[in-house]
C-alpha positions in Angstrom: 40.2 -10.8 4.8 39.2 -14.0 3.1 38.6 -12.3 -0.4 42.0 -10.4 0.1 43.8 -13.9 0.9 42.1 -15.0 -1.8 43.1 -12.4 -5.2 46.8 -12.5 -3.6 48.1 -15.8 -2.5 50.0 -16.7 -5.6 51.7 -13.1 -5.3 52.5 -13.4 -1.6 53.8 -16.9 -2.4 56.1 -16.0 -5.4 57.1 -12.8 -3.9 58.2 -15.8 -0.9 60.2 -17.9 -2.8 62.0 -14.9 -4.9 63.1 -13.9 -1.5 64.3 -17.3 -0.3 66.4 -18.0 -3.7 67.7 -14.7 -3.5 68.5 -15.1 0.2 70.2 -18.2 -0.4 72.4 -17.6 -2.9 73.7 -14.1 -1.6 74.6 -16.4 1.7 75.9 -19.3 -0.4 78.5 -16.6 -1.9 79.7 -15.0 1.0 80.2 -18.1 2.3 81.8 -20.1 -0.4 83.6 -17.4 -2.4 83.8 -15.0 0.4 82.3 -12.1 -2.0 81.1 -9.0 0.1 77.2 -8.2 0.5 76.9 -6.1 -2.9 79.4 -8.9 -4.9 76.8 -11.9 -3.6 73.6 -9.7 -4.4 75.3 -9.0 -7.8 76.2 -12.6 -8.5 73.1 -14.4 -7.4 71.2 -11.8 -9.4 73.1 -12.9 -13.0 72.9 -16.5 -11.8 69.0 -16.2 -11.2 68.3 -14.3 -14.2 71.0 -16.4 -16.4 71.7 -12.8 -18.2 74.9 -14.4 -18.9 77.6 -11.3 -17.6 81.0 -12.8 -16.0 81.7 -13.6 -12.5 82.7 -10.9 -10.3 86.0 -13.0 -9.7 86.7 -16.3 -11.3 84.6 -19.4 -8.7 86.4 -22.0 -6.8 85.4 -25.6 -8.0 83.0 -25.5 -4.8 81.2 -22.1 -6.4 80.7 -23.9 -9.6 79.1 -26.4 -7.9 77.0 -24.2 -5.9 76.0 -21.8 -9.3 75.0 -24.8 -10.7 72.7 -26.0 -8.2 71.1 -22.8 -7.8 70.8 -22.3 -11.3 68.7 -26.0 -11.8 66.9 -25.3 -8.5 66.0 -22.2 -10.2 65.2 -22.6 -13.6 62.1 -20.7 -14.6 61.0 -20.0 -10.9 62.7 -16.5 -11.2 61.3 -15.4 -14.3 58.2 -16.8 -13.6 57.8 -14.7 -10.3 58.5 -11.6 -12.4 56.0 -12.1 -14.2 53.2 -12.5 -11.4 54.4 -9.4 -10.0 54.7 -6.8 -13.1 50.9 -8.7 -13.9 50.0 -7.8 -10.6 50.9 -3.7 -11.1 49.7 -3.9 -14.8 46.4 -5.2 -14.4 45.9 -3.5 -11.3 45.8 -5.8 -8.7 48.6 -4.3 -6.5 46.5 -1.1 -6.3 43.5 -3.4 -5.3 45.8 -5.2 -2.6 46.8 -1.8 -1.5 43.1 -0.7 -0.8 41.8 -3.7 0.9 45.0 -3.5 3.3 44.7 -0.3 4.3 40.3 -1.3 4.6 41.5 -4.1 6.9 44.2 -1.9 8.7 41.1 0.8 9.7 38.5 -2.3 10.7 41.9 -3.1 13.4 41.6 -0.1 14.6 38.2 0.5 15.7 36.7 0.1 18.7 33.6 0.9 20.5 32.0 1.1 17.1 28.8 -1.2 15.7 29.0 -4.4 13.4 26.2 -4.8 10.7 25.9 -8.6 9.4 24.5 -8.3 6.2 23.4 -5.2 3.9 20.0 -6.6 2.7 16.7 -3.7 2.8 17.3 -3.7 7.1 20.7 -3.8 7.3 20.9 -0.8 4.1 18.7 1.5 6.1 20.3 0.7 9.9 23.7 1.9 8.1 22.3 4.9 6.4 21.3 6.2 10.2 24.4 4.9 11.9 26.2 7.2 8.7 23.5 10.4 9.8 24.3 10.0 13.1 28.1 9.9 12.7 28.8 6.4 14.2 31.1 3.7 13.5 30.5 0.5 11.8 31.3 -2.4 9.6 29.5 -4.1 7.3 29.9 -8.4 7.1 28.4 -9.4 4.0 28.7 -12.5 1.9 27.8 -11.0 -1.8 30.4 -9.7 -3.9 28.1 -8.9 -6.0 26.2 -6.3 -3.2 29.6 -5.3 -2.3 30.6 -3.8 -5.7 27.1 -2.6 -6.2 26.5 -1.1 -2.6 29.2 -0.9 0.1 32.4 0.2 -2.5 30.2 2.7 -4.0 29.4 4.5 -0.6 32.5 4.4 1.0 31.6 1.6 3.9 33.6 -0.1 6.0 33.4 -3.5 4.5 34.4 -7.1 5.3 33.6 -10.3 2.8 32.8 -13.2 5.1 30.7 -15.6 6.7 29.2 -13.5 9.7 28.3 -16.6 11.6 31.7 -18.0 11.9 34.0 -17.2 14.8 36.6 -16.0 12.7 34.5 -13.1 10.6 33.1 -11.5 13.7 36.4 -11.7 15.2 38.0 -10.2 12.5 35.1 -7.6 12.6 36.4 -6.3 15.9 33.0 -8.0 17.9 36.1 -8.0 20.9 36.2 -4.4 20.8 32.9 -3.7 19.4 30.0 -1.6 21.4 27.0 -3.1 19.2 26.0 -5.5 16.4 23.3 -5.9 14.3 21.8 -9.4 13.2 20.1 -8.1 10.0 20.4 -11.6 7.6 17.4 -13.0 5.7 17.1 -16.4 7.5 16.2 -16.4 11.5 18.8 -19.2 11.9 21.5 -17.3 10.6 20.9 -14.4 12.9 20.7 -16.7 15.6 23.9 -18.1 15.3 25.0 -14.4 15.0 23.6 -13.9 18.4 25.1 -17.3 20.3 28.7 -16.2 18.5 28.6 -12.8 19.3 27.7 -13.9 22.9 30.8 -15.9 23.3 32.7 -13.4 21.8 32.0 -10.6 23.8 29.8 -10.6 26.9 29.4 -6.6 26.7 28.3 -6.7 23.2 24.3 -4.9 22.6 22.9 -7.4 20.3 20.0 -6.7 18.1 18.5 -9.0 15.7 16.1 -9.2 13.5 13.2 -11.5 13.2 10.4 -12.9 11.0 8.3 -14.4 13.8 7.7 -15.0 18.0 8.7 -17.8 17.7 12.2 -16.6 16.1 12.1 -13.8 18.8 11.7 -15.8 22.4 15.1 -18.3 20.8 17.2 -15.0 19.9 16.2 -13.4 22.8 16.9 -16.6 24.9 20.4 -17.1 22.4 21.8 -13.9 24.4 19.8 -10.7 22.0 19.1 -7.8 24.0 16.4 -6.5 21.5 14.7 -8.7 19.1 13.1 -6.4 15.9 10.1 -8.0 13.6 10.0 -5.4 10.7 6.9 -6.7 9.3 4.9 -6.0 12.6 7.3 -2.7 13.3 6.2 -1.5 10.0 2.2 -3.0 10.5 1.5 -0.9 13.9 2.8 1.9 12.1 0.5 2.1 9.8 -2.4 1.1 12.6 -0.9 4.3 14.6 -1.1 6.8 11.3 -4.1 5.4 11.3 -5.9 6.7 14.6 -3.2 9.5 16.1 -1.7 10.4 12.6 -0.5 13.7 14.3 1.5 11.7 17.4 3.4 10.1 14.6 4.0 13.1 12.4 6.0 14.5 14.9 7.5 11.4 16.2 9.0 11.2 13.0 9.9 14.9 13.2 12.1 14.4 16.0 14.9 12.3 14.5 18.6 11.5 16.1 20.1 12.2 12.2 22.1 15.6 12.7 20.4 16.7 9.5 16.4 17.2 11.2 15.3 20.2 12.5 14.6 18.6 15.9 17.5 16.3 17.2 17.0 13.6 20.2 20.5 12.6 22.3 21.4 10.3 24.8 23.9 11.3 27.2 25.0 9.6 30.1 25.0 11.7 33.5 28.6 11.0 34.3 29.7 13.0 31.2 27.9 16.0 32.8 28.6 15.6 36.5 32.4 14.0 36.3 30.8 11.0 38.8 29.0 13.4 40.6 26.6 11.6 43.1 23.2 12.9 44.2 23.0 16.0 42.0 19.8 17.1 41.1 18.8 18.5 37.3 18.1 22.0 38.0 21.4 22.3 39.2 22.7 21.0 35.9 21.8 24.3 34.2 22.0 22.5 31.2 19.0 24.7 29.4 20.6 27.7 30.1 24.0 26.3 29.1 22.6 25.1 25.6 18.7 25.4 25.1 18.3 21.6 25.4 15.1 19.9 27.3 15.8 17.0 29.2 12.7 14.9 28.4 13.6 11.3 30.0 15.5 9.9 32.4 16.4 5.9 32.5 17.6 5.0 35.9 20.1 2.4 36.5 17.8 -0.6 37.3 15.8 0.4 33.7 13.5 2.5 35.4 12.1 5.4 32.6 11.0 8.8 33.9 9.1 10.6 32.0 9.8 15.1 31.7 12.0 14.3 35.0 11.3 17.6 37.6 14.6 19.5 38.4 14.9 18.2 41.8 15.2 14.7 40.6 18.0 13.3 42.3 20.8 11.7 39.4 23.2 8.9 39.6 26.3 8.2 37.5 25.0 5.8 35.8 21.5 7.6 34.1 20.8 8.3 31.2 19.2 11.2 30.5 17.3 12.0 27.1 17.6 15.2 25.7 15.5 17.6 22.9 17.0 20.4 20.9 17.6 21.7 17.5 21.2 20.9 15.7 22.5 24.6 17.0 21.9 23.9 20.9 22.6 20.1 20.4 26.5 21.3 19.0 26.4 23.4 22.1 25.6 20.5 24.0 28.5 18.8 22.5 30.3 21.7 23.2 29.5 21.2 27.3 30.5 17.4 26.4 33.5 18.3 25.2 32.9 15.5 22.2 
């Protein structure tokens, strides 16, 4: 993480050349005065610190020399390096170090999980559903000062960077990543977003925002599979509450957060028929198994059935779209074995 690299290079570097000093004279002493492992460490420790105790047997003229030289090359390093490190646990920067490790150890470790670049309005409300629905993702953002505010206070999964570079989205996990979301302010940034995301990772599902057509037909030719304007999302809402305000009443009744009363899930067929070829829905039994409706069907070529009839014929790799309340969609989950 850049801001990680950032708060503790002096300490990694100090903590470096303690090690090195200390290194060399515990070898310079077994070699020269042929002191054992705990009469060099105890040596070059008095030496370094120039405490002043006596030698742990009188030195050869060759160990004067060599105190000496390590005591010049030396002076003031030593105690200079203690003090960066008993700042760094004093004012609390250790515990900060400790916390952005372990943030950058989890962001390692995921996979299969969606990447946000930026946490503006769009990309605050595409993490609060991702969060409902009990996905993974990471946040890129560039604003310390919406990091502190924002991502620390909720508990996200954060990293501070440029999301356009190589280096961020790699670091993001865009190699191991299902999704990402092009959510910044300015169409070009997104679109670089897009094109590096592409090159990353050809099995990414990009999705990007944008202000305009014109913004839409480049991302979309940049490599975006789904290009999102919010202004004319949000304007033919309002022309739909507008002449069928009841459609979109319960439209927005049916929601994919665990939390709604009415809960809409995509499964693929393969989890339900182990590979299965040529099986048809009513032999799925899955309403009698967990209460869900199956309302849709997507084919493999992108094909969408609408209320499929049970002897619709299934493939491995549909999609089926399923209805239920948060009781039959656990059972679902249940048949799943998620």
């Amino acid at each position: 993480m850049v801001e990680r690299s950032k708060i503790f290079q002096t300490f990694y570097i100090t903590l470096l050349v303690l090690c090195g000093l200390i290194t060399l004279g515990v070898g310079g002493y077994m070699i020269i005065e042929g002191y054992n492992l705990s009469e060099a460490i105890y040596m070059t420790i008095i030496t370094l610190s120039t405490v002043g105790f006596n030698e742990v047997r009188p030195l050869s003229e060759s160990g004067r020399v060599f105190t000496s030289i390590l005591i010049i090359g030396s002076f003031g390093t030593f105690a200079y390096g203690i003090s960066v490190i008993s700042r760094s646990v004093l004012t609390g920067e250790l515990g900060r170090y400790l916390k952005l490790y372990r943030l950058e150890k989890t962001i390692r470790n995921l996979e299969g999980h969606t990447i946000i670049c930026g946490y503006g309005r769009n990309g605050r409300r595409a993490a609060q559903k991702l969060k409902a629905y009990g996905e993974k993702f990471v946040v890129i953002e560039n604003n310390e000062d919406i990091i502190n505010q924002y991502l620390k206070e909720e508990g996200v999964l954060y990293l501070f960077g440029d999301a356009t570079l190589d280096e961020t989205l790699i670091d993001a996990g865009a190699k191991r990543a299902r999704s990402i979301l092009a959510t910044l302010s300015k169409d070009a940034d997104n679109l670089y977003v897009v094109i590096t995301a592409r090159s990353i990772n050809q099995e990414l599902r990009i999705i990007s925002r944008a202000s305009n057509v014109s913004a839409e037909k480049k991302l979309r030719t940049a490599g975006a599979n789904a290009v999102v304007m919010p202004e004319g999302v949000g304007g033919a809402h309002m022309a739909t509450l507008v002449v069928s305000p009841n459609i979109v009443e319960f439209l927005d009744f049916i929601s994919i957060e665990g939390s709604s009363k009415i809960n809409l899930e995509e499964i693929e067929v393969s989890q339900l028929t182990d590979g299965v070829d040529g099986l048809k829905i009513n032999e799925l039994g899955l309403r009698q198994k967990t209460g869900c409706s199956i309302i849709g069907l997507r084919t493999p070529e992108g094909e969408y059935i609408i209320n499929p009839g049970g002897d619709t014929a299934l493939t491995p790799n549909s999609r089926l779209f399923v209805l239920g309340n948060p009781e039959e969609i656990k059972a679902l989950y249940k048949v799943l074995n998620v």
